[in-house]
N, CA, C and O of each residue as an XYZ file, in Angstrom:
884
protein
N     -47.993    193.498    159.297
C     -47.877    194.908    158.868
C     -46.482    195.155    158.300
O     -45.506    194.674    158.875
N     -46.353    195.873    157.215
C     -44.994    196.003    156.491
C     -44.185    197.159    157.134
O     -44.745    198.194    157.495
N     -42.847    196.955    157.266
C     -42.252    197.978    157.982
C     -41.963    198.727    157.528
O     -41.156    198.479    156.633
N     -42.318    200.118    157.717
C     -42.282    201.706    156.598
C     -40.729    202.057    156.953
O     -40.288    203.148    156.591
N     -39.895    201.136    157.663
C     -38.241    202.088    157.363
C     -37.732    201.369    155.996
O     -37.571    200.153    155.893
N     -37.606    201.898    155.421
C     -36.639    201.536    153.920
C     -35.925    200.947    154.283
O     -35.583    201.111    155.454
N     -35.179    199.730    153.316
C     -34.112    198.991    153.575
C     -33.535    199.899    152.422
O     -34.205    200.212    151.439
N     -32.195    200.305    152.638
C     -30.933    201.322    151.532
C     -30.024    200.333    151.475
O     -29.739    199.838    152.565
N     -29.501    199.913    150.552
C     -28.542    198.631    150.243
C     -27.481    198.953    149.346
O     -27.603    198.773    148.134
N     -26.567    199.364    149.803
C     -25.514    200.058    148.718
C     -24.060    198.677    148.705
O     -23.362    198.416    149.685
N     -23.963    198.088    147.487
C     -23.013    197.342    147.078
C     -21.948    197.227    146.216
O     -22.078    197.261    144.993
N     -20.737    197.072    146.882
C     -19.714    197.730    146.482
C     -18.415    196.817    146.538
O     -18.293    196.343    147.668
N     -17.410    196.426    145.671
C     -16.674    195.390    145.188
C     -15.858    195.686    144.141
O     -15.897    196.844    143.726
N     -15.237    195.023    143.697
C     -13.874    195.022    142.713
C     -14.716    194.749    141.573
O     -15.864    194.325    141.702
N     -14.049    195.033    140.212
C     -14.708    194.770    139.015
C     -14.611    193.088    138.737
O     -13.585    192.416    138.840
N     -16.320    192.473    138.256
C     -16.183    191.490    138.112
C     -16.454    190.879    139.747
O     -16.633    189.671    139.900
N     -16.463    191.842    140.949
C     -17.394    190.693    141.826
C     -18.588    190.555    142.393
O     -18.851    190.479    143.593
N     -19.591    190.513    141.094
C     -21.028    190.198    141.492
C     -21.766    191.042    141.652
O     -22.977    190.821    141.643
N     -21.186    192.424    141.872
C     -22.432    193.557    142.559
C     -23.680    193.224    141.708
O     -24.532    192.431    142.109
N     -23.768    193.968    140.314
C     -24.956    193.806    139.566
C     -25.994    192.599    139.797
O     -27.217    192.558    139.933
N     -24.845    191.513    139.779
C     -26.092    189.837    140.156
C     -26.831    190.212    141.420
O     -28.044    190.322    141.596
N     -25.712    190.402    142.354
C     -26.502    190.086    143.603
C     -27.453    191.805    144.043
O     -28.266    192.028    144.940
N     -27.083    192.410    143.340
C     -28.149    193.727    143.173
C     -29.764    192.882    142.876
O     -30.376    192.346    143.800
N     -30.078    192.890    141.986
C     -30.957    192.125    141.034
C     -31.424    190.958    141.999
O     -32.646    190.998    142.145
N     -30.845    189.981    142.667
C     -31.571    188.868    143.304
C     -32.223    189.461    145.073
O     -33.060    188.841    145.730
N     -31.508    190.855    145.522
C     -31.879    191.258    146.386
C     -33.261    192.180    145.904
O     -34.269    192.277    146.605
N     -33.124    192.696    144.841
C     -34.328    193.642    144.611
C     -35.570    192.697    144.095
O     -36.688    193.044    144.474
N     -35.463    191.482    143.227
C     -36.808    190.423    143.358
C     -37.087    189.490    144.866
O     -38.155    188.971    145.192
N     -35.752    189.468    145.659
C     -36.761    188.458    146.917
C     -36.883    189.746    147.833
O     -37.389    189.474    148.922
N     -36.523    191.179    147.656
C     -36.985    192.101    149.305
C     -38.154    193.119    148.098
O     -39.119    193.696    148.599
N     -37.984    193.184    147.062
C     -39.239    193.903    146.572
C     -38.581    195.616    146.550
O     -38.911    196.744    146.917
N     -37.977    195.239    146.181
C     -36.924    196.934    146.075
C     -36.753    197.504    144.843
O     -36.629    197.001    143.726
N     -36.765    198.559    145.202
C     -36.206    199.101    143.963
C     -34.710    198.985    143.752
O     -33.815    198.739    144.560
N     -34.669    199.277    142.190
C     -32.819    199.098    142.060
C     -32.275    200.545    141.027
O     -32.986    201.197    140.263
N     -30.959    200.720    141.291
C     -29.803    201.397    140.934
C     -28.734    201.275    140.676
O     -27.952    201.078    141.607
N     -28.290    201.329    139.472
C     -27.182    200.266    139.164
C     -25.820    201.572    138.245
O     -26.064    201.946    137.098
N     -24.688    202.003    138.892
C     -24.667    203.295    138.160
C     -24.125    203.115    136.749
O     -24.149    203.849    135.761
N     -23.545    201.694    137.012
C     -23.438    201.372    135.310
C     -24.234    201.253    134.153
O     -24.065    201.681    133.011
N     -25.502    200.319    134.878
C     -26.341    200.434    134.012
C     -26.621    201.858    133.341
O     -26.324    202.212    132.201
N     -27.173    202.471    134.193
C     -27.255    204.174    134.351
C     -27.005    204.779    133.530
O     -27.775    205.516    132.915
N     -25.152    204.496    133.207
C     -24.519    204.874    132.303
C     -24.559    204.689    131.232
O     -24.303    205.537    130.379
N     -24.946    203.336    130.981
C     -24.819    202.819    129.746
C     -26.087    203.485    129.201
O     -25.961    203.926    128.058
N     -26.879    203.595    129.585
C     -28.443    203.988    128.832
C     -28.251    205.441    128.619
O     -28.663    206.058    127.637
N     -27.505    206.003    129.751
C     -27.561    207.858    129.361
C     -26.549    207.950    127.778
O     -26.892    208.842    127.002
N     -25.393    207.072    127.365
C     -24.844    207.244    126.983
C     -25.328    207.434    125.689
O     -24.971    208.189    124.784
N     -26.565    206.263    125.818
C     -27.358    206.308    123.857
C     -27.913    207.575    123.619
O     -28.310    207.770    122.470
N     -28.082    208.847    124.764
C     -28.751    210.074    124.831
C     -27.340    210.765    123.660
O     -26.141    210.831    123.930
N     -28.226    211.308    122.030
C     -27.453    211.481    121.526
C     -27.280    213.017    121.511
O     -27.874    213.721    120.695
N     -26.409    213.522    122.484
C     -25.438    214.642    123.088
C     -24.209    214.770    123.245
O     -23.267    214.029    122.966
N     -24.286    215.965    123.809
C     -22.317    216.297    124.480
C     -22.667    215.098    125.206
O     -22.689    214.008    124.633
N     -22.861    215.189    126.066
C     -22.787    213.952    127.486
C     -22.585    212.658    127.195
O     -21.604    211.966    127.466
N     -23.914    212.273    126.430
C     -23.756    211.061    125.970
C     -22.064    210.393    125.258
O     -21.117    209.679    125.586
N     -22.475    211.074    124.320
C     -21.502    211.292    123.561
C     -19.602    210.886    124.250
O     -18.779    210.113    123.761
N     -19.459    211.917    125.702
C     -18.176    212.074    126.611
C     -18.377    210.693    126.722
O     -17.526    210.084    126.072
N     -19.418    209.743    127.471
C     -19.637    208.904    128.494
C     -19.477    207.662    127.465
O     -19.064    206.601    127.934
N     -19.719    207.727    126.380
C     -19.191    206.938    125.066
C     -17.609    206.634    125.484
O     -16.951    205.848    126.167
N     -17.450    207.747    124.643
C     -15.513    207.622    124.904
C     -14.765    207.521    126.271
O     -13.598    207.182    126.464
N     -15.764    207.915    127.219
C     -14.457    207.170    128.260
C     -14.895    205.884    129.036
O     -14.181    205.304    129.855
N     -16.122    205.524    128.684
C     -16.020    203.891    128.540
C     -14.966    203.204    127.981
O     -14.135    202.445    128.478
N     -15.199    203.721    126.531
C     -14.396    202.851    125.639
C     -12.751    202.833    126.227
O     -11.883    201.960    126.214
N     -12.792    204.307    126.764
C     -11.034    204.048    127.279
C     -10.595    202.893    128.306
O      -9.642    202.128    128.459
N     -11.849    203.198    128.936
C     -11.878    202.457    130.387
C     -11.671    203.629    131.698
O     -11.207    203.476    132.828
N     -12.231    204.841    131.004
C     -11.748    205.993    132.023
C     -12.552    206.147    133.396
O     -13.393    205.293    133.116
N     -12.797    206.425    134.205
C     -14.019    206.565    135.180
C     -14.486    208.008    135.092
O     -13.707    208.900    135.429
N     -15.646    208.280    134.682
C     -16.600    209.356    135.148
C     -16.333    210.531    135.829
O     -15.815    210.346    136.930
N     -16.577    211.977    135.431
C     -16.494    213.085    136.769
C     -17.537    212.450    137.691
O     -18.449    211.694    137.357
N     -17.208    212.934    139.006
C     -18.225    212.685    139.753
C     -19.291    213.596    139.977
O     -20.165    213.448    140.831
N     -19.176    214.667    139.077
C     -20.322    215.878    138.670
C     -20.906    214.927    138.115
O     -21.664    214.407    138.934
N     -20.959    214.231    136.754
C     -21.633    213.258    136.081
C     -21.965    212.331    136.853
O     -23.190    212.327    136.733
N     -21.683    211.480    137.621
C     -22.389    210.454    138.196
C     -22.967    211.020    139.186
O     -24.040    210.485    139.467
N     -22.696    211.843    139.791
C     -23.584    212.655    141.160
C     -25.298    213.005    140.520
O     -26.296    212.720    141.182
N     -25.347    213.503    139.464
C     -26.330    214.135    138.497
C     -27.257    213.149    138.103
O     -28.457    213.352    137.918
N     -26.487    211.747    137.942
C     -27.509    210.819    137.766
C     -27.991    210.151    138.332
O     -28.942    209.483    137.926
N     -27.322    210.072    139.902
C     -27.729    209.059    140.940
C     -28.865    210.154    141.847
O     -29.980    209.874    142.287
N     -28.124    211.434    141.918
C     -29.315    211.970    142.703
C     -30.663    212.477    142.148
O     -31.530    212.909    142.909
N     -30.838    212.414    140.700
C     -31.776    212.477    140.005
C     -32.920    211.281    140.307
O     -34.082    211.573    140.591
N     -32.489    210.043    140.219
C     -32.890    208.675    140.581
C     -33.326    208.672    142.424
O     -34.252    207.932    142.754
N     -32.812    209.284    143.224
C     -32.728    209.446    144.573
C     -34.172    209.963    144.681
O     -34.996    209.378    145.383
N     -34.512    211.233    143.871
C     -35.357    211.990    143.931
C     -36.970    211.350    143.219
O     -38.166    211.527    143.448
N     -36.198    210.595    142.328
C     -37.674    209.829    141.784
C     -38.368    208.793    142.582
O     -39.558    208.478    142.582
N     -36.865    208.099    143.605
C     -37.256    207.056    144.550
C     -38.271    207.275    146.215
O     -38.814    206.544    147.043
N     -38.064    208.719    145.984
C     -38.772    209.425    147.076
C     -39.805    209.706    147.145
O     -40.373    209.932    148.213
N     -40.718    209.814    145.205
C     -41.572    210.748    145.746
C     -42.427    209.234    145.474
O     -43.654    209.310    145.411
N     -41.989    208.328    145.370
C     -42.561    206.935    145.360
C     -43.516    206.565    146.588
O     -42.969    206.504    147.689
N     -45.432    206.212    146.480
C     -46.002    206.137    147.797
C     -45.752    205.367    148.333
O     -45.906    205.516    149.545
N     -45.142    203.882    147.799
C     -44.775    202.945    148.520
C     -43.740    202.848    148.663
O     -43.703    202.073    149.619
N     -42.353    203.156    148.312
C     -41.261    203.499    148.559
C     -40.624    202.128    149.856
O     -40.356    202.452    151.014
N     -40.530    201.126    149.506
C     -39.761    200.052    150.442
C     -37.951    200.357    150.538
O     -37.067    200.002    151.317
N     -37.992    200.993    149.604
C     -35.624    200.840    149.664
C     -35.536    200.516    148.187
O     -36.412    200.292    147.352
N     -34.245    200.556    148.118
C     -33.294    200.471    147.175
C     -32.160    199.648    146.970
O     -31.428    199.710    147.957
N     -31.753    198.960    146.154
C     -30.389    198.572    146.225
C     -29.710    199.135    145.364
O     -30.330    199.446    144.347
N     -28.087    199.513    145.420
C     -27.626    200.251    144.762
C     -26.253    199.493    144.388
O     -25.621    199.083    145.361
N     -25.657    199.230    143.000
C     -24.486    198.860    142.880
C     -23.451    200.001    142.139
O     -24.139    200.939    141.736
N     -21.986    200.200    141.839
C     -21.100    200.750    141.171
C     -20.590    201.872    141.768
O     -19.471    202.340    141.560
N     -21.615    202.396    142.684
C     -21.572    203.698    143.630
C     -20.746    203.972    145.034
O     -19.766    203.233    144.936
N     -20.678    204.552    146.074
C     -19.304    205.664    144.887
C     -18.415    205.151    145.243
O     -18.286    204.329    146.151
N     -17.276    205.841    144.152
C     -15.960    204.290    143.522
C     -14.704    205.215    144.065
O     -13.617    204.702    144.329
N     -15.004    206.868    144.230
C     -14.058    207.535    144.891
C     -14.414    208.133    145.853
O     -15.600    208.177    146.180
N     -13.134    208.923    146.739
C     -14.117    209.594    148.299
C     -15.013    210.783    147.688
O     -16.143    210.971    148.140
N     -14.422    211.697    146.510
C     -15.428    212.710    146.217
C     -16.626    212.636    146.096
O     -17.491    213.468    146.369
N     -16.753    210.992    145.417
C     -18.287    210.504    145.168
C     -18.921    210.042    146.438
O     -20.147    209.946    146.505
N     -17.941    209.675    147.721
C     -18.655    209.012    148.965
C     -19.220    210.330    149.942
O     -20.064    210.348    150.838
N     -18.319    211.470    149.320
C     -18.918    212.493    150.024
C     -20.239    213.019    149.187
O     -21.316    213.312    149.708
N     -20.146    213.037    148.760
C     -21.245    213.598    147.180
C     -22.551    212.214    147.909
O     -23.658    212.467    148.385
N     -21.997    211.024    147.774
C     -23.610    210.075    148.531
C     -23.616    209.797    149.389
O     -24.172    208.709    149.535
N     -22.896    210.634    151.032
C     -23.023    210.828    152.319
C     -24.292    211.507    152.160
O     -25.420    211.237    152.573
N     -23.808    212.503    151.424
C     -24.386    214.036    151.430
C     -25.912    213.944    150.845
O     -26.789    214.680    151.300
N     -26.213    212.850    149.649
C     -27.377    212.772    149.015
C     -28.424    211.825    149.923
O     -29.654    211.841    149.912
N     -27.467    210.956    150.748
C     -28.334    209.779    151.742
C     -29.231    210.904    152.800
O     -30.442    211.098    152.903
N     -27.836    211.634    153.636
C     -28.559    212.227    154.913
C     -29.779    213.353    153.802
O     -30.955    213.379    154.163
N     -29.379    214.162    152.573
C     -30.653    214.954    152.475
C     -32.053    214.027    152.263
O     -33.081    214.267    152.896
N     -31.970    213.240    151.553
C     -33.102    212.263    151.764
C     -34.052    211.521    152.824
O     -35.196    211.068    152.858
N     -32.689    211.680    153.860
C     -33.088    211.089    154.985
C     -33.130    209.861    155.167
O     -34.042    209.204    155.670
N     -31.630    209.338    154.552
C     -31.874    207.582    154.708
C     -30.341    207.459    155.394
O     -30.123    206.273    155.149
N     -29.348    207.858    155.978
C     -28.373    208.400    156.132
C     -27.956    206.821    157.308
O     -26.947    206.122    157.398
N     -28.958    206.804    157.845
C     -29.146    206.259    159.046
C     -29.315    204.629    158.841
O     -28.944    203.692    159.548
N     -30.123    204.680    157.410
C     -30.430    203.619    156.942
C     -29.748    202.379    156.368
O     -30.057    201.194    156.242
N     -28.796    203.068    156.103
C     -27.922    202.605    154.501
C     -26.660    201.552    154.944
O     -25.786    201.668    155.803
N     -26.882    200.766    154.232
C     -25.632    199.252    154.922
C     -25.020    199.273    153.594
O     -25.527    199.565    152.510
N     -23.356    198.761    154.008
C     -22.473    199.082    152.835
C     -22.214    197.605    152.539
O     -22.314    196.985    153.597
N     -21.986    196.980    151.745
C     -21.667    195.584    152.037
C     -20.531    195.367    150.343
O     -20.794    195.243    149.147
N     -19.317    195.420    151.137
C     -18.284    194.957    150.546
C     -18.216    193.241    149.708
O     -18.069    192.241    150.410
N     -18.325    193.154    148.426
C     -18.329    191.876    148.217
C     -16.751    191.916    147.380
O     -16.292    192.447    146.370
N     -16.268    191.016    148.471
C     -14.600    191.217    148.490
C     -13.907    189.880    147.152
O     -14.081    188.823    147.758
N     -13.424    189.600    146.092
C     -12.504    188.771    145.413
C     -11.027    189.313    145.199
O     -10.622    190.457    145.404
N     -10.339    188.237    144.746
C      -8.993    188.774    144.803
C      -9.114    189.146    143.578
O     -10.131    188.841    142.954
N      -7.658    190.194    142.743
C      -7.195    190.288    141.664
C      -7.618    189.460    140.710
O      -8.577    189.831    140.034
N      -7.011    188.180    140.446
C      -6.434    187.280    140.233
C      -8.119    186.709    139.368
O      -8.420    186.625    138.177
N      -8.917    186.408    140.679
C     -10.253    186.001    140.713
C     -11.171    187.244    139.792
O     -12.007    186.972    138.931
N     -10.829    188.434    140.160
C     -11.576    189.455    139.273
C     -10.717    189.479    137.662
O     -11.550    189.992    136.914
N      -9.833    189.254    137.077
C      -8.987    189.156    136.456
C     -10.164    188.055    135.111
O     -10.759    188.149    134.038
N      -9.874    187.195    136.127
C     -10.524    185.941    135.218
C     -12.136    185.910    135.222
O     -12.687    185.026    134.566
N     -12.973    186.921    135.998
C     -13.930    186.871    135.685
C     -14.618    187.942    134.296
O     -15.532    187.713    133.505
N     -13.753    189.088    134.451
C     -13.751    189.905    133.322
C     -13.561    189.424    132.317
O     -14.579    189.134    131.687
N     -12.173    189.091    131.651
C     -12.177    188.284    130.626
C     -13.091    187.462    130.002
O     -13.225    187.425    128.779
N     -13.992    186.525    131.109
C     -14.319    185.743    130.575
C     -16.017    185.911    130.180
O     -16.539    185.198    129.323
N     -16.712    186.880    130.885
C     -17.982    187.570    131.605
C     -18.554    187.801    130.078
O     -17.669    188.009    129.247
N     -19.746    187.796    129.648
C     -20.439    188.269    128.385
C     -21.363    188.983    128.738
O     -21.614    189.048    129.941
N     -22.085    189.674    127.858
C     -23.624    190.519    127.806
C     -24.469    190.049    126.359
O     -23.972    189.693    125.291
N     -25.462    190.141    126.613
C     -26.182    189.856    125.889
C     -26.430    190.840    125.110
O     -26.474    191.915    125.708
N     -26.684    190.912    123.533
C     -26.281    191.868    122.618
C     -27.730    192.669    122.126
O     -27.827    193.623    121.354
N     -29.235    191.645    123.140
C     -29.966    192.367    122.808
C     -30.797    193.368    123.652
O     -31.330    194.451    123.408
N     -30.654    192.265    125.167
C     -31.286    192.849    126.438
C     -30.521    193.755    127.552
O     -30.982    194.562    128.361
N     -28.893    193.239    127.247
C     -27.618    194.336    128.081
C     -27.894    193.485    128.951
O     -27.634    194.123    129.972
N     -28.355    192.155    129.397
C     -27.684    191.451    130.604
C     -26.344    190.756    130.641
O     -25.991    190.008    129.730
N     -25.573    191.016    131.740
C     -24.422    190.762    131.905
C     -24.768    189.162    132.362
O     -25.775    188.825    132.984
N     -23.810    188.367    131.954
C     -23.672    187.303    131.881
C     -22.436    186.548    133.019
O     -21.401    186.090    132.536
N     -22.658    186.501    134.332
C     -20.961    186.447    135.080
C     -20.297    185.333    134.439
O     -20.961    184.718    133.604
N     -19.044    184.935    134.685
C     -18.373    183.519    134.331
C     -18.398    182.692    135.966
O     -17.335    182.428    136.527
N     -19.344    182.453    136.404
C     -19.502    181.633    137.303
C     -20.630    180.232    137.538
O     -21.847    180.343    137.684
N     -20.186    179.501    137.531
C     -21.509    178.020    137.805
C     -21.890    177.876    136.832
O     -21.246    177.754    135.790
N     -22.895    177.863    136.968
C     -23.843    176.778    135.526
C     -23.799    178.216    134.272
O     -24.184    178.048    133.115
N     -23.386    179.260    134.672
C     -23.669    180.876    133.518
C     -22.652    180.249    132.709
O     -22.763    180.217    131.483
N     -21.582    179.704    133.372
C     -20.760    179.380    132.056
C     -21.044    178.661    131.078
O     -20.312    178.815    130.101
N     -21.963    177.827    130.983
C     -22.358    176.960    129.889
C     -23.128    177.535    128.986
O     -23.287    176.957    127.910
N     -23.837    178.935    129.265
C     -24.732    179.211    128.232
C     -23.998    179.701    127.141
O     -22.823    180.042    127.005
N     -25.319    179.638    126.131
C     -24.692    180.018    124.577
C     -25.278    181.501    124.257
O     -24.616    182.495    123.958
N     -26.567    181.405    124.384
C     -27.540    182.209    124.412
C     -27.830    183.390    125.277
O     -27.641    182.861    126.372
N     -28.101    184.413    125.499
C     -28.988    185.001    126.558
C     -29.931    184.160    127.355
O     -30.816    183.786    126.586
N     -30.196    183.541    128.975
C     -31.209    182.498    129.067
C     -32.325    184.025    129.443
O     -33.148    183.652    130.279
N     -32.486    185.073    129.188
C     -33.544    185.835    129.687
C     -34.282    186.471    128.164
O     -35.331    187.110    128.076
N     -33.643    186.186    127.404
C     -34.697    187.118    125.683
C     -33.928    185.803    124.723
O     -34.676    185.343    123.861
N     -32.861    185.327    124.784
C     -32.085    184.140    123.583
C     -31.850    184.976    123.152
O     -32.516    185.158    122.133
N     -30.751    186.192    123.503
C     -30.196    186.876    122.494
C     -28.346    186.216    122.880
O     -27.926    185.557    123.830
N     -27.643    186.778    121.647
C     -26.856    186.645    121.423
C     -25.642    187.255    122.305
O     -25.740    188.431    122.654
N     -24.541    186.530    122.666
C     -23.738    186.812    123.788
C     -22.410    187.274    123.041
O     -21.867    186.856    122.018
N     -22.023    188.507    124.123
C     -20.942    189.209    123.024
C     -20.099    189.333    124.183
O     -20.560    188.937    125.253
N     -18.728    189.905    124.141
C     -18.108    190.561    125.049
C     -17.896    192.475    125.168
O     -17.507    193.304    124.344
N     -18.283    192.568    126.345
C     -18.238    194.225    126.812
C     -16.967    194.967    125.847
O     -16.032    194.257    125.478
N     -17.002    196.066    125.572
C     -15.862    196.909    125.020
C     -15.272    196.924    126.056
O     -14.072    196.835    125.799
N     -15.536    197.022    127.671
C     -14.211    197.396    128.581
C     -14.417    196.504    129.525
O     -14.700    196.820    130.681
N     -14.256    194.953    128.991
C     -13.317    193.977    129.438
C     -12.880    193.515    128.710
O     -13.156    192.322    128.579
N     -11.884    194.163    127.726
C     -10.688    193.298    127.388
C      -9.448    194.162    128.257
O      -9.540    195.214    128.891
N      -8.087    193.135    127.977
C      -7.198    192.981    129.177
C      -6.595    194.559    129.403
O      -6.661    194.870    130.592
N      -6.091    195.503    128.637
C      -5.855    196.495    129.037
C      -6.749    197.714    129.768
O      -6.346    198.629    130.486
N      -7.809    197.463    129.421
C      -8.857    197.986    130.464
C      -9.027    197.488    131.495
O      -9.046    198.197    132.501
N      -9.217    196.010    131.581
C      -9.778    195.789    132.821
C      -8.156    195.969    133.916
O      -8.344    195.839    135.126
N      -6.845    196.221    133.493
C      -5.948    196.159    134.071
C      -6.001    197.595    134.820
O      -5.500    197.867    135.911
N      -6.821    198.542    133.857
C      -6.513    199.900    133.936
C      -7.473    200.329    135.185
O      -7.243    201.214    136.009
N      -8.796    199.328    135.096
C      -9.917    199.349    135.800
C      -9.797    199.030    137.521
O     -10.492    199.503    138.420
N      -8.327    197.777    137.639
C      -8.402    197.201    139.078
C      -7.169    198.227    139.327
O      -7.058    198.271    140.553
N      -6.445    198.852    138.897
C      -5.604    200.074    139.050
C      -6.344    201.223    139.915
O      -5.881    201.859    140.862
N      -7.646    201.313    139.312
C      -8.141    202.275    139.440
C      -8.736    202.442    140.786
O      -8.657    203.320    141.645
N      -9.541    200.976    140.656
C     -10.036    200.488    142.308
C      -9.152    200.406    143.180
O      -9.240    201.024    144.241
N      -8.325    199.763    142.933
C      -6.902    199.851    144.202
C      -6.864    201.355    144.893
O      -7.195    201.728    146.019
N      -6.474    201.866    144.073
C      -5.921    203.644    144.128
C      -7.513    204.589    144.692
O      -7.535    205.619    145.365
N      -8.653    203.845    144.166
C      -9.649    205.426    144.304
C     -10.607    204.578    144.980
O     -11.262    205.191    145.823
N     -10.873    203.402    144.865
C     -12.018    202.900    145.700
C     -11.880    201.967    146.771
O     -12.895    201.629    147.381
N     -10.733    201.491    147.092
C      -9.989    200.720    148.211
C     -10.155    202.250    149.331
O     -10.644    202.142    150.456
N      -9.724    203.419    148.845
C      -9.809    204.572    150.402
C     -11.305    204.762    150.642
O     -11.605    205.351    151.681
N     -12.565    204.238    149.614
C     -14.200    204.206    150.212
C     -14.237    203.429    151.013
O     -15.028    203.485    151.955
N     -13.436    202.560    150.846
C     -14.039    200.646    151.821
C     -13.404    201.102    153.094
O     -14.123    200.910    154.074
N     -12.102    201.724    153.370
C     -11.843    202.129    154.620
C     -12.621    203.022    154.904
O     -13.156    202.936    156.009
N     -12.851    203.800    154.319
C     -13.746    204.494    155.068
C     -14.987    204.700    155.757
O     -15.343    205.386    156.714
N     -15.722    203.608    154.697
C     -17.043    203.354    155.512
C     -16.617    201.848    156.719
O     -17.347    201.358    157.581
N     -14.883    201.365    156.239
C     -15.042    200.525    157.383
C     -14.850    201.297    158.985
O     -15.252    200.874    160.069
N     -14.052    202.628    158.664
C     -13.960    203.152    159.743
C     -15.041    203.901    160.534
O     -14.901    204.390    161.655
N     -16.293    203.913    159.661
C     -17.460    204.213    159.789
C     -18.190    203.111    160.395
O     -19.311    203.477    160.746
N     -17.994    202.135    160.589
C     -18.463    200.877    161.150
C     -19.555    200.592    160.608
O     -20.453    199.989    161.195
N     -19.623    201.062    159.205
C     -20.646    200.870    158.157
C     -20.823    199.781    157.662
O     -21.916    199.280    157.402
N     -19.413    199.163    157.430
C     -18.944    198.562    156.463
C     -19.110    197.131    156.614
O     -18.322    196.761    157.485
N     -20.112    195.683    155.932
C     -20.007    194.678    155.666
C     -19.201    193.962    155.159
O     -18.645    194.748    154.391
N     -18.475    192.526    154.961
C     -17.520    192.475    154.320
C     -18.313    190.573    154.139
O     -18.601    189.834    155.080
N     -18.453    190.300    152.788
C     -18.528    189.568    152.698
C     -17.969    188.487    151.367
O     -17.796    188.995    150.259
N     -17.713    187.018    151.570
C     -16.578    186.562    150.873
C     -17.256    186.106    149.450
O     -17.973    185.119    149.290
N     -16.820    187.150    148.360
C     -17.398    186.934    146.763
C     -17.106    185.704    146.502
O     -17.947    185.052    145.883
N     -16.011    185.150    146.851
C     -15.265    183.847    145.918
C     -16.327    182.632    146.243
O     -15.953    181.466    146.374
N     -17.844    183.093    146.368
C     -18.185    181.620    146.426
C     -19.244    181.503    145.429
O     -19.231    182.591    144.855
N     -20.151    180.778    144.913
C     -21.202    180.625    144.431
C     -22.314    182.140    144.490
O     -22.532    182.874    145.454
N     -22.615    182.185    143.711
C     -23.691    183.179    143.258
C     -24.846    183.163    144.416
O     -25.364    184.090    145.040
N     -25.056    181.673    144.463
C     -26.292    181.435    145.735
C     -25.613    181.208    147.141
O     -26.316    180.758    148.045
N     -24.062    181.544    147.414
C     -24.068    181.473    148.427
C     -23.899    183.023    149.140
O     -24.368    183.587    150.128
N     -22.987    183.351    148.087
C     -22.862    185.117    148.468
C     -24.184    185.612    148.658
O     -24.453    186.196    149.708
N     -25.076    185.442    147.733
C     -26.597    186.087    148.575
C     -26.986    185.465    149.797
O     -27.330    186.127    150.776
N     -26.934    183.839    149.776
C     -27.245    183.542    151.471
C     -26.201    184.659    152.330
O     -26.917    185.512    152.854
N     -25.235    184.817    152.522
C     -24.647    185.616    153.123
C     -25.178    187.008    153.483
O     -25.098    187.564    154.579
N     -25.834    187.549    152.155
C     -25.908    189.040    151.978
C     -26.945    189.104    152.971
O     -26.904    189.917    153.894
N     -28.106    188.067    152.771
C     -29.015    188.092    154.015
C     -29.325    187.944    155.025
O     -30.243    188.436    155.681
N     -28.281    186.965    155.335
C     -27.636    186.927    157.114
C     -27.464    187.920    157.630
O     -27.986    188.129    158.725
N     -26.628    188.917    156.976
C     -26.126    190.137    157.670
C     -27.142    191.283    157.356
O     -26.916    192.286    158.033
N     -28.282    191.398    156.439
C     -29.237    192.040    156.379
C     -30.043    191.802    157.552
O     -31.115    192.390    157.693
């Protein structure tokens, strides 16, 4: 018999360590749904509006988001995931990156009623290590899969999921992504204490293999 409590999987890390991958390999082996707030972003952004339009340009800066704007789109998604009959969980990556936003998805978990549910799991790399994965990281220019610079990903030429063509992101080159681990230091390093002081908080070691960080992720699941 399948167990009707939702698994809530919220994953959270430095730019460049893995969230999106290991989002994606947890939502095909537990059967979850997924939330990704970048992705998110990137798709609202082609919405050709004011909004869109803002969420354009402060990509391109490398700026981060009001959290009116990302609140709007995650709890929109919250609400679609609910009225779902089979509804198993979620995994969630990019989310939230400051405390306004951790209060903003305290606040959206307990109205939902998953409050109780929800495991935070820190996937921790150094600088140094996130540094060189940005730089080096591609997307595919036709499907928007991100491409990490880790293991055998580095050898491809291609997209291996459509054979599309591999480009680099507008905001990883070096003055963004400098502007980006600035940013995490300062606004999303006070989330990780906080849900560590919440005894929420998972902590597990990015710097290894793609397939080992998920063995990990599921140990502690």
């Amino acid at each position: 018999m399948r167990d009707s409590i939702p698994k809530i999987i919220i994953l959270i890390g430095p730019p460049g360590s893995g969230k999106g991958t290991q989002a994606k390999l947890l939502v095909e082996k537990l059967g979850l749904e997924y939330f990704g707030s970048g992705e998110a972003l990137r798709k609202r952004q082609k919405v050709d509006d004011f909004t869109g339009k803002k969420i354009t340009e402060a990509i391109n800066r490398g700026d981060w988001l009001s959290p009116f704007v990302i609140s709007k789109i995650w709890t929109d998604k919250f609400e679609q995931f609910k009225q779902k009959r089979k509804f198993k969980g979620f995994v969630s990556d990019g989310s939230p990156r400051t405390m306004l936003e951790a209060k903003f998805f305290d606040e959206a978990l307990s109205w939902y009623e998953w409050q109780e549910k929800a495991k935070f799991i820190f996937i921790n790399i150094s600088r140094k290590e996130s540094v060189n994965r940005l730089i080096k990281r591609r997307q595919c220019k036709q499907c928007g899969r991100i491409i990490p610079w880790v293991g055998e990903l580095k050898k491809l030429r291609v997209c291996d999921e459509c054979g599309g063509s591999l480009i680099m992101r507008t905001d990883d080159h070096s003055k963004v992504i400098k502007k980006r681990l600035k940013e995490f230091k300062n606004k999303t390093m006070p989330v990780i204490k906080h849900y560590k002081k919440k005894n929420k908080l998972i902590e597990i070691n990015g710097e290894q293999s793609i397939e080992d960080v998920f063995k990990d992720i599921l140990k502690v699941l």
